[in-house]
DOPA-540351 format. One line per 5 residues: number of its first residue (from 0); their letters; for each residue y, z, x of C-alpha. Coordinates in nm, 2 decimals, always signed. Layout:
<rs>
NUM) a) Y/Z/X  ...
</rs>
This chain:
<rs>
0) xxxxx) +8.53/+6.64/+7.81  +8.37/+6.90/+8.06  +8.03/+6.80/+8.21  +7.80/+6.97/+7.99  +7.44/+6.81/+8.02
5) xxxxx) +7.43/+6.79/+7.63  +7.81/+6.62/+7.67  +7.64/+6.34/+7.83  +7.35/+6.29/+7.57  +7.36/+5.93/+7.43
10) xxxxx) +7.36/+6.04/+7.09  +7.64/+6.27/+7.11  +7.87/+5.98/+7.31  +7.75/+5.74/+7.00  +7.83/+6.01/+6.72
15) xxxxx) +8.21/+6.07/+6.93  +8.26/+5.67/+6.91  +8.13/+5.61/+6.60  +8.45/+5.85/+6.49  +8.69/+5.66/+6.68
20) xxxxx) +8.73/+5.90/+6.96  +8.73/+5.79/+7.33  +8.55/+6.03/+7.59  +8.77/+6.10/+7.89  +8.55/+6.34/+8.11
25) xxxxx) +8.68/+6.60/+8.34  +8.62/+6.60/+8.72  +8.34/+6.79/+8.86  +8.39/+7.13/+8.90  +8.64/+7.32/+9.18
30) xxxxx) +8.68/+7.66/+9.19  +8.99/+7.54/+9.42  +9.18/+7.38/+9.11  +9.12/+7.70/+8.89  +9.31/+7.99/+9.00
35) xxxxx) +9.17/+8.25/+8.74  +8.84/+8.18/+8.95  +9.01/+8.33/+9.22  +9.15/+8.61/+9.07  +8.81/+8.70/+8.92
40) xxxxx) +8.65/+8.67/+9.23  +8.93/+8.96/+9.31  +8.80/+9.13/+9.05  +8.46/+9.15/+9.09  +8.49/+9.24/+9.48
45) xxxxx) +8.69/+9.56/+9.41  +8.46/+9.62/+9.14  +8.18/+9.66/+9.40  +8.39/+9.84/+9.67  +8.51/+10.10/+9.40
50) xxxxx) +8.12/+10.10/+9.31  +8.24/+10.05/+8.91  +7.92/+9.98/+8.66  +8.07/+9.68/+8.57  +8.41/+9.45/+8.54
55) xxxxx) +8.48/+9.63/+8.21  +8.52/+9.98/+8.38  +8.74/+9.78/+8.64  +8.96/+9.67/+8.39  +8.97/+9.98/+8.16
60) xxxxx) +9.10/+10.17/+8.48  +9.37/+9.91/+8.58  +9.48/+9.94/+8.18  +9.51/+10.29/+8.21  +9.67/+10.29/+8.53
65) xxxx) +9.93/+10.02/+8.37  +9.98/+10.27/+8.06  +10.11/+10.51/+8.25  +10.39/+10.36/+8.44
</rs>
């Protein structure tokens, strides 16, 4: 299980065991182990350097760029 705050509430972890279930819990968060992070991280910097509203009109461009090849 990720490490949500409300993951870790006591009466969640009692309503998971009372099921039968046993929590295993993920290792804190690294951007290092993830490598979508990096690739939105891309994202978002050419995003700013083409001065784009947003991700979304990133994205529709590189669609319509791959549409046409």
């Amino acid at each position: 299980m990720d490490n949500a705050t409300f993951h870790k509430r006591q009466d969640t972890l009692n309503a998971l065991q009372a099921e039968g279930h046993t929590v295993l819990w993920l290792p804190p968060y690294s951007p290092d182990f993830n490598p979508i992070e990096k690739t939105w991280a891309w994202i978002k910097r050419l995003r700013k350097q083409w001065r784009l509203a947003d991700v979304n009109a990133l994205l529709f461009w590189f669609f319509t760029l791959v549409t046409l090849y």
